[in-house]
Biopython code that builds the backbone (N, CA, C, O; Angstrom):
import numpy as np
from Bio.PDB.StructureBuilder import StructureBuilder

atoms = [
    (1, "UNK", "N", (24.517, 28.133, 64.000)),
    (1, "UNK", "CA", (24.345, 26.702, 64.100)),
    (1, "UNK", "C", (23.264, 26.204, 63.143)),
    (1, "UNK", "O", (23.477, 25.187, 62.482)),
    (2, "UNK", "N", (22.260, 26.789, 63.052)),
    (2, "UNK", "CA", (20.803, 26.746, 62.149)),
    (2, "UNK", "C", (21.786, 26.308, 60.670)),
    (2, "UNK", "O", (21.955, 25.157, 60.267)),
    (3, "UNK", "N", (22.274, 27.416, 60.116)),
    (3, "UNK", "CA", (22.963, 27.478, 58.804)),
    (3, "UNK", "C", (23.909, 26.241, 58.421)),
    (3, "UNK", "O", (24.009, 25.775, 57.286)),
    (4, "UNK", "N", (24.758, 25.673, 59.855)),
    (4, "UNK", "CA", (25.433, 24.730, 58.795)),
    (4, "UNK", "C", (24.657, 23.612, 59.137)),
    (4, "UNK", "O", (24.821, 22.626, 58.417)),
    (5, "UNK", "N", (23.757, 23.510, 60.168)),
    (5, "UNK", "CA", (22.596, 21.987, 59.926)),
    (5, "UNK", "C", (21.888, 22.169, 58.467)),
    (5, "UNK", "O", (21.547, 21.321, 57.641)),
    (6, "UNK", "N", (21.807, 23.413, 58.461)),
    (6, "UNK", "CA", (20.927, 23.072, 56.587)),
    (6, "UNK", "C", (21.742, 22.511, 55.474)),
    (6, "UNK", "O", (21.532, 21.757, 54.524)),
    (7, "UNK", "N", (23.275, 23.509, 56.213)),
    (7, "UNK", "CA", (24.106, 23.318, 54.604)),
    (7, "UNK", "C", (24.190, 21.822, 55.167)),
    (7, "UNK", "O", (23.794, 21.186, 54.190)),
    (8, "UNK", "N", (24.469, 20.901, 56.151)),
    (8, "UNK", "CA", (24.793, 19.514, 56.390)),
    (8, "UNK", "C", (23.594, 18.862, 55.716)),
    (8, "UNK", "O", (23.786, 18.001, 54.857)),
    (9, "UNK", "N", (22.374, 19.231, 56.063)),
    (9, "UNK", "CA", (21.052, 18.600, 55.400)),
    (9, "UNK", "C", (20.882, 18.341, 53.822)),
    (9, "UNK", "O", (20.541, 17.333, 53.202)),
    (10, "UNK", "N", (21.314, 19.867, 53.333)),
    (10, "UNK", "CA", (21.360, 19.805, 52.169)),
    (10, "UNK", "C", (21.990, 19.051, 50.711)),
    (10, "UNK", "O", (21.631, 18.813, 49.558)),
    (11, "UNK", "N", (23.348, 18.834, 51.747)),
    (11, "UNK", "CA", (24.180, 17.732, 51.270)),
    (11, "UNK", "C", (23.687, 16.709, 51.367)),
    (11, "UNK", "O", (23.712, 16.049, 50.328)),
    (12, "UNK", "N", (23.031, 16.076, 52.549)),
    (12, "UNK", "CA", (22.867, 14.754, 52.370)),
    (12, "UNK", "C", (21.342, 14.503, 51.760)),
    (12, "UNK", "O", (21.101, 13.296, 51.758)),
    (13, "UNK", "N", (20.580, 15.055, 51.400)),
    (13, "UNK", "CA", (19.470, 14.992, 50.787)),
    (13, "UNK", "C", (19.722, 15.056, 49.371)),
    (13, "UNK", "O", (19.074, 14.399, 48.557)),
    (14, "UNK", "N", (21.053, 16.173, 48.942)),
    (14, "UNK", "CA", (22.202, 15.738, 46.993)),
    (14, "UNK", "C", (22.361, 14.680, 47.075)),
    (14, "UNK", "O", (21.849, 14.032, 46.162)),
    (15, "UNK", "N", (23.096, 13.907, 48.111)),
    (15, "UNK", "CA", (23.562, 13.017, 47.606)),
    (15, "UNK", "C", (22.408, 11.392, 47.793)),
    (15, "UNK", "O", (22.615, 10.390, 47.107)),
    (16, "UNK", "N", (21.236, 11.485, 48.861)),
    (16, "UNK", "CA", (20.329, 11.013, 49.139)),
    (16, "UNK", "C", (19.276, 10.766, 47.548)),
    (16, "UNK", "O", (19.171, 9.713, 46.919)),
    (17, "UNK", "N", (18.970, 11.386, 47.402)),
    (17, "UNK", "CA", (17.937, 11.866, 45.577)),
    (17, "UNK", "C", (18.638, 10.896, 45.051)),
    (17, "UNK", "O", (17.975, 9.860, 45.097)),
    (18, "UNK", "N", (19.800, 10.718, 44.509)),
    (18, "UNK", "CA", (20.463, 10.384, 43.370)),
    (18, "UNK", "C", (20.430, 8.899, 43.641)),
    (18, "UNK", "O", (19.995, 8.060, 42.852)),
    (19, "UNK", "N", (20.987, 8.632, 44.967)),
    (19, "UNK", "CA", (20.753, 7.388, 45.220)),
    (19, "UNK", "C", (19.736, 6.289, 44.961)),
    (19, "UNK", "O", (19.844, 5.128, 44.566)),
    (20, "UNK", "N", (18.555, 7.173, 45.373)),
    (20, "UNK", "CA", (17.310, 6.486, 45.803)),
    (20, "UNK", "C", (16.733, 6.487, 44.227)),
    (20, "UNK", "O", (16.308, 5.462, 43.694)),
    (21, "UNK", "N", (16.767, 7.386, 43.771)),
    (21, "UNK", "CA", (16.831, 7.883, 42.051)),
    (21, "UNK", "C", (17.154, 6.328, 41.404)),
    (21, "UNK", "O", (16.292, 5.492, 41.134)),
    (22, "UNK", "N", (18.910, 6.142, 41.198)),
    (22, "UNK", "CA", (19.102, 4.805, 40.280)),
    (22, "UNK", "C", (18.833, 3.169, 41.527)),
    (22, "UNK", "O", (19.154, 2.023, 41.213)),
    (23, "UNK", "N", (18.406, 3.442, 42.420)),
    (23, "UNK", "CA", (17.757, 2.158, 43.351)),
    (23, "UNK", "C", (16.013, 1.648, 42.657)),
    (23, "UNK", "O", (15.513, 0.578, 42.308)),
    (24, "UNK", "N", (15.497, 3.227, 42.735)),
    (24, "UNK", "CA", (13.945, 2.922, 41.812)),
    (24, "UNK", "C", (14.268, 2.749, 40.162)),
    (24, "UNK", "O", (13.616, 1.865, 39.607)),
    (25, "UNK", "N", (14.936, 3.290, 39.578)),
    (25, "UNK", "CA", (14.655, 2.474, 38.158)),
    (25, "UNK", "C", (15.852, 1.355, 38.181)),
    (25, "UNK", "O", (16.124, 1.016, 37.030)),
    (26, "UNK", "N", (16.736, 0.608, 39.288)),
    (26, "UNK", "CA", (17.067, -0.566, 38.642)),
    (26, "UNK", "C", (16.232, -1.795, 39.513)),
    (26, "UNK", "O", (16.321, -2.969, 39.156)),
    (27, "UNK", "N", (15.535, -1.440, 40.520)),
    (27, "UNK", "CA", (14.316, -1.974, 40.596)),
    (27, "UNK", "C", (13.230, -2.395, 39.732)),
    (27, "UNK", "O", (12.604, -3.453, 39.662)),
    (28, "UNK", "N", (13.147, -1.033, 38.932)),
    (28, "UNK", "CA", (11.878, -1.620, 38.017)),
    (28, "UNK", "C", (12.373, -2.281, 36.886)),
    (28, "UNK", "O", (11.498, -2.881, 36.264)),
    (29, "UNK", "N", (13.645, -2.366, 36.370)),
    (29, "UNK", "CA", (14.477, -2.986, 35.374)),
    (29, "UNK", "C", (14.178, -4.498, 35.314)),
    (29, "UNK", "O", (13.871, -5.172, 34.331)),
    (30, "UNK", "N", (14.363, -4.924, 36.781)),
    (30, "UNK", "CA", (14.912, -5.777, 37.097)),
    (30, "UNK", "C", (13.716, -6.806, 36.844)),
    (30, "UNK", "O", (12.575, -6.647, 37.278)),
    (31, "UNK", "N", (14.145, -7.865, 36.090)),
    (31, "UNK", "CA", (12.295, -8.575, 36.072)),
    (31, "UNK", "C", (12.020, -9.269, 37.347)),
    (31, "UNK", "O", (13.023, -9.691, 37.922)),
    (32, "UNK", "N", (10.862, -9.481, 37.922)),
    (32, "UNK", "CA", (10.417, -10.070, 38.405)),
    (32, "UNK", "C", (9.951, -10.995, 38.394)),
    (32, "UNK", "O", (9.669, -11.245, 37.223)),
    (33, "UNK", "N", (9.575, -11.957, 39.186)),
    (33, "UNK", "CA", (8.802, -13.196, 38.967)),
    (33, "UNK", "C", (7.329, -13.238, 38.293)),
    (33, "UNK", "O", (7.015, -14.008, 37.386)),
    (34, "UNK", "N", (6.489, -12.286, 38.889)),
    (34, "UNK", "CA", (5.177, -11.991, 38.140)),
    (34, "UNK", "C", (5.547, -11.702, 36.821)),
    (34, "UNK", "O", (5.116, -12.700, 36.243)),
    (35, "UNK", "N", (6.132, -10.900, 35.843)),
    (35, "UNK", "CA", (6.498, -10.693, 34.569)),
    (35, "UNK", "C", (6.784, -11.740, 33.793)),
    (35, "UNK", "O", (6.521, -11.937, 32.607)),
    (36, "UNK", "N", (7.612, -12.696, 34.944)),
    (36, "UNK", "CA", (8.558, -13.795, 34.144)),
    (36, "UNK", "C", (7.439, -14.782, 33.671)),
    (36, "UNK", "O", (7.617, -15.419, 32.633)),
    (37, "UNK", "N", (6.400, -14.914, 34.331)),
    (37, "UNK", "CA", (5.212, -15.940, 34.618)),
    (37, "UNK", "C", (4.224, -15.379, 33.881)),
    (37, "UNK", "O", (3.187, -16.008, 33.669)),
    (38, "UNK", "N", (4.394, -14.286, 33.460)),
    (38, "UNK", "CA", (2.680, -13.604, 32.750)),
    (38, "UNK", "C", (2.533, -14.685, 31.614)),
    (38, "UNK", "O", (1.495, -15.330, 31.467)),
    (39, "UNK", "N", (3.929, -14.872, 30.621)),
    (39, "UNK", "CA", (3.314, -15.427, 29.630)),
    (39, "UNK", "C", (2.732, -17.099, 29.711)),
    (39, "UNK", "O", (2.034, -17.786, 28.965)),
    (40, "UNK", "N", (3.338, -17.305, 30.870)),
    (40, "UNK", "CA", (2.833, -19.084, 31.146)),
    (40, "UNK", "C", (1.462, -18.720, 31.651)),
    (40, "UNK", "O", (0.582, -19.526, 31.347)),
    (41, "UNK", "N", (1.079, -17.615, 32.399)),
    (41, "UNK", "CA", (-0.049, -17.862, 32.624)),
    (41, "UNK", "C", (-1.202, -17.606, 31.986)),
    (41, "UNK", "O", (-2.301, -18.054, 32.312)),
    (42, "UNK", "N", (-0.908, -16.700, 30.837)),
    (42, "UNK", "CA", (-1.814, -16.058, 29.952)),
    (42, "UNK", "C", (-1.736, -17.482, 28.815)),
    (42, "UNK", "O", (-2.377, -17.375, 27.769)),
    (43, "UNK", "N", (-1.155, -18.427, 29.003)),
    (43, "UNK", "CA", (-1.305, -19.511, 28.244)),
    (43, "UNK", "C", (-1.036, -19.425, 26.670)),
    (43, "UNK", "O", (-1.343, -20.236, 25.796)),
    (44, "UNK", "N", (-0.153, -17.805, 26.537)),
    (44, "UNK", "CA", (0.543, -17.747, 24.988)),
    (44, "UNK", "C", (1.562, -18.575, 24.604)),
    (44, "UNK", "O", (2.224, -19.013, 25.545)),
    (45, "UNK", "N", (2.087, -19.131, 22.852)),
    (45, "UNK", "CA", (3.623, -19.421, 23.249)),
    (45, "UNK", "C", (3.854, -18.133, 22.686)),
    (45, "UNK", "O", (3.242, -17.197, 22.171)),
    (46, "UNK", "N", (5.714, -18.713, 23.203)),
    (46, "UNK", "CA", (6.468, -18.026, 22.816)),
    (46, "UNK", "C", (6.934, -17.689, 21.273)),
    (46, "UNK", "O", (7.314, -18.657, 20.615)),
    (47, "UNK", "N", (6.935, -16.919, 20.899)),
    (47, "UNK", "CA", (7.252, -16.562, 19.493)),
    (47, "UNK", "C", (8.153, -17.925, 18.731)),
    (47, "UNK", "O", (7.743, -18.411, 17.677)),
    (48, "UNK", "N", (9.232, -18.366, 19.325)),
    (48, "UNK", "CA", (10.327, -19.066, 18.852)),
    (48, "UNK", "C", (9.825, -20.440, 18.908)),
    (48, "UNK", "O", (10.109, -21.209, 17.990)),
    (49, "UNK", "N", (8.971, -20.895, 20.079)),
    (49, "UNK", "CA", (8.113, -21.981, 19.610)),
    (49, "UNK", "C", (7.206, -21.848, 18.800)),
    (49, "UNK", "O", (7.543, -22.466, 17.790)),
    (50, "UNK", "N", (6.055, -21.303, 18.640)),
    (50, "UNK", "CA", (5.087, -20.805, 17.507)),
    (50, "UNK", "C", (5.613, -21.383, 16.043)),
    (50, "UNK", "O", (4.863, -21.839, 15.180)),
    (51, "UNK", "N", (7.072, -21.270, 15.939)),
    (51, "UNK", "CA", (7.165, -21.414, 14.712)),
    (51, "UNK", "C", (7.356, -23.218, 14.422)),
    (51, "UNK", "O", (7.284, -23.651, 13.271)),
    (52, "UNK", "N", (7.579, -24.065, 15.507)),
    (52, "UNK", "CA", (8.330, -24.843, 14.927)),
    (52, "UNK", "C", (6.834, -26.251, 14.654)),
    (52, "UNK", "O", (5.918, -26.388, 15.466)),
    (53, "UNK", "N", (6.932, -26.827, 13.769)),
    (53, "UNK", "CA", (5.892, -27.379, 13.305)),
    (53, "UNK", "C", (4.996, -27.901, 14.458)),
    (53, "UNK", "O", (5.424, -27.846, 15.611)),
    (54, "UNK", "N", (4.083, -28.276, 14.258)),
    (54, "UNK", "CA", (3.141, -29.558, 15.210)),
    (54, "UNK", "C", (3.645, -30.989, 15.630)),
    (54, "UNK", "O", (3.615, -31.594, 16.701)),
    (55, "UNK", "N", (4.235, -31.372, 14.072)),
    (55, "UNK", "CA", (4.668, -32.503, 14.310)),
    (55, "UNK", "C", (5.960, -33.041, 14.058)),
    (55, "UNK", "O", (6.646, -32.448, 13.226)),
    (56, "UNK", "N", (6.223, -33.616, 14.376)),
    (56, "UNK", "CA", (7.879, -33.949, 13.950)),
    (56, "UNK", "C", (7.780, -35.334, 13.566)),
    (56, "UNK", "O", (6.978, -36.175, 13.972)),
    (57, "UNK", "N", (8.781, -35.458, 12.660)),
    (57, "UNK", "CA", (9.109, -37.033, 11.976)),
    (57, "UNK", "C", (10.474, -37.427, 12.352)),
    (57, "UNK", "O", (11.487, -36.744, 12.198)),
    (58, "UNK", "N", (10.381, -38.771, 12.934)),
    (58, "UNK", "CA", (11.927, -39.069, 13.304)),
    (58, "UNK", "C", (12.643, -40.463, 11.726)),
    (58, "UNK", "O", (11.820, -41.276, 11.306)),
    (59, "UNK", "N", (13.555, -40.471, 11.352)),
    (59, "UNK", "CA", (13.856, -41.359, 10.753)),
    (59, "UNK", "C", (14.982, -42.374, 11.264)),
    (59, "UNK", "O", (15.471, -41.945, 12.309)),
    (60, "UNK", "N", (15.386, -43.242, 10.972)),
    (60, "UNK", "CA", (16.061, -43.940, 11.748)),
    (60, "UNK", "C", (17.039, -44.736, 10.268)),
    (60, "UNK", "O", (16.732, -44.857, 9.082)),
    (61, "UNK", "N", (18.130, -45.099, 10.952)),
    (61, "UNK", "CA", (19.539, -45.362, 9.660)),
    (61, "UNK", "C", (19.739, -46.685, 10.563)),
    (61, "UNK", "O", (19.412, -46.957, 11.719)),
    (62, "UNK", "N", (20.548, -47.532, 9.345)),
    (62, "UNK", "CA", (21.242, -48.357, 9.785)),
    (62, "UNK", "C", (22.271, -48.830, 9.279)),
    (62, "UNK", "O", (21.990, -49.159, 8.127)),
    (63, "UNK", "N", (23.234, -49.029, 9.491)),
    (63, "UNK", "CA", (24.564, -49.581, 8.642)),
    (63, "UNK", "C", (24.627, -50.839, 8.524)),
    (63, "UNK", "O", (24.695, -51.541, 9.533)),
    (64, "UNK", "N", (24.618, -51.308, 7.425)),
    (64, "UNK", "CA", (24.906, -52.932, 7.321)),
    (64, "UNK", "C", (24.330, -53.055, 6.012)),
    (64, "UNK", "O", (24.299, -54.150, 5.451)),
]
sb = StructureBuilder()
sb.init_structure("model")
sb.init_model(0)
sb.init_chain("A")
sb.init_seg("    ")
for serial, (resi, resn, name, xyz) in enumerate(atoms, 1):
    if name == "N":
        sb.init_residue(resn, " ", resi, " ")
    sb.init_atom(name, np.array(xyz, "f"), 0.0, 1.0, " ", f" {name:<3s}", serial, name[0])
structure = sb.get_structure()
């Protein structure tokens, strides 16, 4: 009886690992809210704004 509670244990602790295995790294994948917020709060911009001038000029058309 001892022997097949282990071999039963053993199985479910194979197939237990693997599980718990891709649960912790798509956990840490996954962004979070603190991550999402670091850069608003560290008060950087973003690369893609950075670039675009200070100021902008609007012009205006008219037909007639």
């Amino acid at each position: 009886m001892k022997d097949v509670a282990k071999t039963i244990l053993k199985y479910i602790i194979l197939a237990a690992v693997p599980v718990a295995i891709i649960m912790l790294a798509a956990h840490m994948l996954q962004p979070n809210a603190e991550r999402g917020d670091a850069m608003a709060l560290k008060g950087s911009i973003p690369p893609i704004d950075a670039a675009v001038p200070a100021q902008t000029e609007t012009a205006t058309f008219s037909l007639g």
